[in-house]
C-alpha positions in Angstrom: 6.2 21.4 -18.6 6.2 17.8 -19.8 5.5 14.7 -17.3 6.2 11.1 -17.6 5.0 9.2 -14.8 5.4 5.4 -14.3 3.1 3.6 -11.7 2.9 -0.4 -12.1 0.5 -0.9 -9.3 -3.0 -0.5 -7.9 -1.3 1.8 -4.9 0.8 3.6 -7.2 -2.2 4.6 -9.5 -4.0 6.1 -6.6 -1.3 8.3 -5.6 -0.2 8.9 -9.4 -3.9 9.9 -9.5 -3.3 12.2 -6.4 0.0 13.4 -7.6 -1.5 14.5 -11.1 -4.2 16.6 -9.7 -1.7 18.7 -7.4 0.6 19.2 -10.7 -2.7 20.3 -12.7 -3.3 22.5 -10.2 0.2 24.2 -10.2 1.1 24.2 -13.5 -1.7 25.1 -16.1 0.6 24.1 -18.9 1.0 20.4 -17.9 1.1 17.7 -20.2 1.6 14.7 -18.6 1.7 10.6 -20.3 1.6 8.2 -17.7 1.6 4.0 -17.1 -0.8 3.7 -14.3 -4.5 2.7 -14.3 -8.0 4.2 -14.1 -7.8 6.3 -11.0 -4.8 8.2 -13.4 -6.8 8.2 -16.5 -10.0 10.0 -14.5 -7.5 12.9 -13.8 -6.5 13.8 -17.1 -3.3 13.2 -19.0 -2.4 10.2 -21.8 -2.3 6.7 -20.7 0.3 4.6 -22.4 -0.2 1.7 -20.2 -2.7 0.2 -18.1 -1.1 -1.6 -15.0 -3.0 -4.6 -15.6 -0.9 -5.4 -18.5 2.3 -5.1 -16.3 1.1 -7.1 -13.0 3.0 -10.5 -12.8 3.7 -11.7 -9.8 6.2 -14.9 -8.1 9.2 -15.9 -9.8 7.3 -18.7 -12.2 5.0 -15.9 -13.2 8.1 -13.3 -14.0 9.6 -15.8 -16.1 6.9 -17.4 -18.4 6.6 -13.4 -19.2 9.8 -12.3 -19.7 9.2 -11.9 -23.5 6.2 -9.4 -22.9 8.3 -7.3 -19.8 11.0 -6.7 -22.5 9.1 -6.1 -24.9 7.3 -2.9 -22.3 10.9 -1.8 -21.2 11.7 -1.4 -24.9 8.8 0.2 -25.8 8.7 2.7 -22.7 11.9 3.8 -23.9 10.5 4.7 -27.3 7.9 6.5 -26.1 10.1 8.6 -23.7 12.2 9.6 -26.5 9.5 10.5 -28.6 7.9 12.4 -25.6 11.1 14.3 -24.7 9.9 14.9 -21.1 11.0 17.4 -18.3 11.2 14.7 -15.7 10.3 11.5 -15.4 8.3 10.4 -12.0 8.7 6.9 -11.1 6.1 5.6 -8.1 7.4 2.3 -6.3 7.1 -0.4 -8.7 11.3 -1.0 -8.7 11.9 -4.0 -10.5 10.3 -2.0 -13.8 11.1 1.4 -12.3 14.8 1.8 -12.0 16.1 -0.4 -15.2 14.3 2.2 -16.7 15.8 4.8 -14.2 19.4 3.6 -15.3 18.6 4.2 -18.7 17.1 7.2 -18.8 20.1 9.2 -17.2 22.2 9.0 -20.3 19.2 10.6 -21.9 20.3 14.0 -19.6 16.2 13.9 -18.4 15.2 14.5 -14.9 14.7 11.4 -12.8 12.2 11.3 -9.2 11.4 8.5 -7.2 8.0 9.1 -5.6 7.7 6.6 -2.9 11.2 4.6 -2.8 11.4 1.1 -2.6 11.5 -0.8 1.0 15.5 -1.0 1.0 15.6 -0.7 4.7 14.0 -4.1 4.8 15.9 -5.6 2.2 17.9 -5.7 -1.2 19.7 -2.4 0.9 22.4 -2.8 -2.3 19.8 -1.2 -4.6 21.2 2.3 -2.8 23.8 2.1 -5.6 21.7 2.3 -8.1 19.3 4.8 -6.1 22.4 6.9 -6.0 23.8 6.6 -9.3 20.2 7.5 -11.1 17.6 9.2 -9.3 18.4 13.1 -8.9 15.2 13.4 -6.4 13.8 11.0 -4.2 10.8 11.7 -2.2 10.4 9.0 0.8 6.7 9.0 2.6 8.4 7.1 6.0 9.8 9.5 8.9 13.0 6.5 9.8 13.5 6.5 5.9 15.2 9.9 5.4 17.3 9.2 8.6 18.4 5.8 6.6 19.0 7.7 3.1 20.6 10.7 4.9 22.2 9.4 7.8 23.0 6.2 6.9 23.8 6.2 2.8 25.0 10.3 2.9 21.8 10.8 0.0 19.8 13.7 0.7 16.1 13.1 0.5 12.6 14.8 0.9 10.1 13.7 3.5 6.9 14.6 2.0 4.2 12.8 4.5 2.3 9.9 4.0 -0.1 10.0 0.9 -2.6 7.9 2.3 -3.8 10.0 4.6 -4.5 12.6 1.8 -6.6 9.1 0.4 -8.5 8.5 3.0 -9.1 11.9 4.3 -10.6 12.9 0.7 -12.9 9.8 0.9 -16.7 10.0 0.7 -17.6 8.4 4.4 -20.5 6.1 4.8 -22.2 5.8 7.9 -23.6 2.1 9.7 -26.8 3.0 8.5 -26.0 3.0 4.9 -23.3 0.4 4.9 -26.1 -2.1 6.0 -29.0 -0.6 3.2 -25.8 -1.0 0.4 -24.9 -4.7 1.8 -28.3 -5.9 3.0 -27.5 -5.9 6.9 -30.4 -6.2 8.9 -29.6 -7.4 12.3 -27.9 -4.1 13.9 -24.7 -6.2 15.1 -21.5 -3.9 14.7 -18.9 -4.9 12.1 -15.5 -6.3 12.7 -13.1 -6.5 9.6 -10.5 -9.5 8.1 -8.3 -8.2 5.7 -6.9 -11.6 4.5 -4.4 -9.8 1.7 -4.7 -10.1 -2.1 -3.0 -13.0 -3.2 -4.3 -17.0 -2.8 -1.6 -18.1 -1.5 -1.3 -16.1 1.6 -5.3 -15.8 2.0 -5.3 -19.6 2.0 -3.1 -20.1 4.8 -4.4 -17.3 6.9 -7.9 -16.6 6.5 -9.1 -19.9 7.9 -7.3 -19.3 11.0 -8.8 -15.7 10.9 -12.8 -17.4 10.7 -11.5 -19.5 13.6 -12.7 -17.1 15.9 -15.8 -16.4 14.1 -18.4 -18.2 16.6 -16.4 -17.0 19.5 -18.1 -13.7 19.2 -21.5 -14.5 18.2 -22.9 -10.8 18.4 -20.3 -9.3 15.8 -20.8 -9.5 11.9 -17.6 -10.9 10.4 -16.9 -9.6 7.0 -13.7 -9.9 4.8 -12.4 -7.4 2.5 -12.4 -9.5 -1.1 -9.5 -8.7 -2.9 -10.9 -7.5 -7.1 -8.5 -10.0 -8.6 -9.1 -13.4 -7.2 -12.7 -14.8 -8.0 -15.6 -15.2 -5.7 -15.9 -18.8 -5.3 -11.7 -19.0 -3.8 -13.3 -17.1 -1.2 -16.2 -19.5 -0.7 -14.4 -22.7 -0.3 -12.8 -21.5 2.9 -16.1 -19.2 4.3 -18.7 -22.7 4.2 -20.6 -23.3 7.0 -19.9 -20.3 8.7 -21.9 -17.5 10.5 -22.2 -14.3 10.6 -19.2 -13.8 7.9 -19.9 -12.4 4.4 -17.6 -11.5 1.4 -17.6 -8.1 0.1 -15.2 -7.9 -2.6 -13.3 -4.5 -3.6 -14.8 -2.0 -1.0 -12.2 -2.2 1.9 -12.3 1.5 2.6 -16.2 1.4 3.2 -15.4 -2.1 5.5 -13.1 0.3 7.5 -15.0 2.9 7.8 -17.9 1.3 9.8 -15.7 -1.6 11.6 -15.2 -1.8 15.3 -12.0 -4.0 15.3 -9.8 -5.9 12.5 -8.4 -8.5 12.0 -5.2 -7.9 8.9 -2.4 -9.2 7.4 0.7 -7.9 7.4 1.3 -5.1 4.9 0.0 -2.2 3.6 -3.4 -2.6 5.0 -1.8 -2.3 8.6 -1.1 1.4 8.3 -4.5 2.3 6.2 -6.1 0.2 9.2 -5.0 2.5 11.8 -5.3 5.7 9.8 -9.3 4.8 9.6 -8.6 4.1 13.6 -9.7 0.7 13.7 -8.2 -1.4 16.3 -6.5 -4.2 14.6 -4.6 -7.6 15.8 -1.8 -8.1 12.7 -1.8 -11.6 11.5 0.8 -13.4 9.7 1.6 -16.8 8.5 3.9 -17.7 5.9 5.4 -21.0 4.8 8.0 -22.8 6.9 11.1 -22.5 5.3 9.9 -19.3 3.2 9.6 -17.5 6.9 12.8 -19.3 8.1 14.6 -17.7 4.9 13.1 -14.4 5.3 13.9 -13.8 9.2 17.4 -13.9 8.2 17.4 -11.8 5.4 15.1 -9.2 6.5 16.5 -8.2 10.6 13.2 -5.8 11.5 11.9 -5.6 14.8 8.2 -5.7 13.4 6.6 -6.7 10.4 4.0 -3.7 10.5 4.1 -0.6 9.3 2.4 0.4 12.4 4.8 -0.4 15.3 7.9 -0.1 12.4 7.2 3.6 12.3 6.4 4.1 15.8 9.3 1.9 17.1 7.5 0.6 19.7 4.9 -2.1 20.0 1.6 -0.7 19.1 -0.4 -3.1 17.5 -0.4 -7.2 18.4 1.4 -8.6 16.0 0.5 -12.6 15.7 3.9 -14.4 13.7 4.0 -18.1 12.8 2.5 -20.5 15.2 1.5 -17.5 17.6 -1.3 -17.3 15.1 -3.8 -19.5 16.4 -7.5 -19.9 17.4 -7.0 -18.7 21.4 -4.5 -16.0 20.7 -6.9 -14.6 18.6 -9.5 -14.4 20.8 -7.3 -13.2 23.4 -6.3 -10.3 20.9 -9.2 -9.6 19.3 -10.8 -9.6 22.9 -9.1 -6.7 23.8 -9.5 -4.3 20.8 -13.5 -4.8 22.0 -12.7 -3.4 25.9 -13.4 0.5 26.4 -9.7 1.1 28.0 -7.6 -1.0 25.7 -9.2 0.8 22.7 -8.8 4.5 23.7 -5.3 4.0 24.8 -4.3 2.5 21.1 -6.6 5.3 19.2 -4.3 7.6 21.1 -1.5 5.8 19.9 -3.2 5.9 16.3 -3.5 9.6 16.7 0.6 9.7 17.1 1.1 7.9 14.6 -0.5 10.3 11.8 1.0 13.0 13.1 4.7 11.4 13.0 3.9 10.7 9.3 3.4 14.2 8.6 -0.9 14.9 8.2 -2.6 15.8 4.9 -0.5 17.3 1.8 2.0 14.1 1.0 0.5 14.9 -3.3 0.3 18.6 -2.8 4.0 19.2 -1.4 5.5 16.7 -3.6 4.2 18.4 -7.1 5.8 21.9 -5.7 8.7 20.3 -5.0 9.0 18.5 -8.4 7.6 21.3 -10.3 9.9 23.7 -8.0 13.2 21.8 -9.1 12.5 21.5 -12.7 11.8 25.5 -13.5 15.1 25.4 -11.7 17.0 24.1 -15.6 
């Protein structure tokens, strides 16, 4: 069988990259072309496009390369002709994803969305178009097939989380060789800030994050460097402070050795509490950007964490609650004996509500499953 994959993101190459080795594994006869990155290329297959050459982000940045995105769309359309494909497998990335999705249903070629976009949270008027041009869509959220199913009458699979199939097929490191690989040498455990990826937001919160810093004097601070912004960002805002160091593109190993976190909404909340590291979720936005956004978006929580659990699991610090003494309140807790247990019970829950290992694995058969079925 033929496979066309699209993944436009860091996150969508490592479960592309996932995804691929489960359809190798099923069907010897694969051949598969792919837009995705180097976790994707490792695995086998054609690349046709590195995501790197498809990342633009904020509105100023989309339109002083609108020429360029065109130009992909057109090209991706070429090379899906010329491919001829079974299916084509679209991961997340929507604003790319489904104008191509659109067009490739008058082509009469399979269409599957592996890992919808967040329309529960917003822009719920994409379900149209979800509708109208996806024949499969494979959601990685327990509440999201209620909302497809229930809600929009569109049947959909729940195939578990796949980052627990990414962390659980992780090489661990232990304390001991965390500190030999970072040059640690004063036996103080860890506690993690995972300040998010882009300047903006890591300006406005990771200052208030280091606020805290000489509050707990027998902790090492260290902050998960996002790969794309440069070193010296970072240092501007870390001067002059102890017992915090930089370590830039190694988050998983950060997690895997810290006692506590401190993170900002996103992602990161839900691969923080699959490690099962107590964390305090931070989040501070501009004024009128958050004044906009709580009346658009009408969620109960911002994290992933409490959002599938529908209860309050994590602290979540909003706005002006994120400050300097309700930090140290919060981050307080996650260090006390009882407070920690009781949440790592709650972490345990959690995976098992999003389904264990086998998100990559079940979704493959199920492509590969529907597509024999021509």
């Amino acid at each position: 069988m033929k496979y066309y994959i699209i993944a436009g993101e860091a996150s969508g190459d490592l479960h592309g990259s996932n995804l691929m080795k489960e359809i190798f594994k099923k069907d010897a006869e694969a051949e598969i072309r792919f837009w995705g990155g180097d976790l994707m290329q490792n695995v086998g297959g054609t690349l046709v496009k590195h995501y790197k050459e498809l990342a633009f982000m904020g509105f100023a940045e989309v339109v002083l390369n609108l020429k360029t995105i065109f130009n992909n769309i057109k090209f991706c359309k070429r090379d899906i002709v010329n491919f001829q494909p079974d299916v084509i497998i679209f991961i997340d990335y929507p604003g790319f994803n489904m104008r191509i999705a659109k067009w490739v249903k008058n082509q009469k070629i399979k269409t599957h969305y592996y890992i919808s976009p967040q329309i529960w949270a917003w822009k719920e008027n994409r379900i149209k178009a979800i509708k109208r041009d996806f024949d499969k869509l494979y959601v990685i959220l327990p509440f999201e097939k209620d909302f497809y199913e229930k809600k929009h009458h569109f049947p959909v699979e729940f195939v578990g989380h796949p980052l627990i199939d990414a962390i659980s097929n992780r090489k661990k490191i232990t304390y001991q060789e965390f500190c030999e690989e970072f040059d640690y040498q004063n036996n103080k455990p860890f506690i993690a800030i995972l300040p998010g990826s882009r300047k903006q937001e890591i300006a406005k919160k990771l200052p208030i994050m280091l606020s805290v810093v000489h509050y707990f004097p027998d902790y090492n601070f260290v902050i998960a460097g996002a790969p794309s912004i440069e070193k010296e960002f970072y240092d501007s805002i870390i001067a002059n402070k102890p017992n915090v160091k930089l370590i830039n593109n190694q988050t998983y190993k950060i997690l895997d050795v810290a006692v506590a976190a401190l993170v900002t909404s996103g992602t990161a909340t839900l691969e923080t509490a699959l490690f099962k590291v107590p964390e305090v979720v931070c989040y501070k936005g501009n004024r009128i950007s958050y004044e906009i956004a709580k009346r658009i978006i009408t969620l109960k929580y911002i994290s992933l964490v409490n959002l599938i659990m529908d209860e309050l699991v994590v602290t979540e610090l909003i706005q002006n609650e994120l400050n300097t003494e309700n930090l140290i309140t919060e981050l307080g807790k996650l260090l006390q004996t009882e407070y920690r247990e009781n949440l790592l019970k709650k972490y345990d829950a959690l995976e098992k509500k999003l389904g264990g290992k086998g998100a990559s694995e079940k979704t493959a058969s199920l492509i590969i499953d529907n597509i024999q079925k021509k």
